[in-house]
N, C-alpha and C positions, 0 to 999 in steps of 0.2 A: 194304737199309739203305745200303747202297753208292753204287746208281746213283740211289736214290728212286724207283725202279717198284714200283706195286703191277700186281698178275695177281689173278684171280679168286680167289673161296675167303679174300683176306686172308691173314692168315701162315699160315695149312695151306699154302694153296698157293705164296706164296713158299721156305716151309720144303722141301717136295717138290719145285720146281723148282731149288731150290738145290743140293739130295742128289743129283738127277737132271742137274744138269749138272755140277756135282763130280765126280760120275763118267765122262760123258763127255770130261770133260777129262782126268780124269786117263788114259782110257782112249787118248785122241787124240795128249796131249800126252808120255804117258810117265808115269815113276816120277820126276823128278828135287825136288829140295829136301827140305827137311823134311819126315817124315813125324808124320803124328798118325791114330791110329784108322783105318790103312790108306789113307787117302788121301797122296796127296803134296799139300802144301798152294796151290804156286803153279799147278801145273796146273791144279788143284782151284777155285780161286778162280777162275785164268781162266777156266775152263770155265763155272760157276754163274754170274759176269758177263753172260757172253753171252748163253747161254741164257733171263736171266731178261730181258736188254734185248731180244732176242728177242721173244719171247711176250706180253711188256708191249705191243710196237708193234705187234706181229700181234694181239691181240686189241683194241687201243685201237681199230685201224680196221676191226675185225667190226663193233665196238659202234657207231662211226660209223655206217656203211654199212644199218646194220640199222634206224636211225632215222629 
């Protein structure tokens, strides 16, 4: 909702890509800020950001490529 990429799958898989770089962020970036439900929230967001602009561009030109 952020960056406006969607990824395969629709919001499953935004939702999963999201949980999934949350985590990596928060893992990469540290514990710092707010905490909610175990995440830290600013790592957490930057992480999910990435990840999803990520996999948005890397799959946007699978789907090119394949056509």
């Amino acid at each position: 909702m952020i960056i406006g990429r969607n990824i395969p799958f629709g919001i499953v898989g935004n939702i999963i890509a999201g949980f999934v770089g949350s985590w990596l962020g928060s893992l990469i970036l540290g514990n710092w800020g707010p905490v909610v439900a175990g995440y830290a929230i600013i790592p957490a967001l930057i992480g999910a950001i990435v990840l999803v602009f990520i996999l948005s561009l890397v799959l946007k030109s699978t789907r090119k490529a394949s056509e």
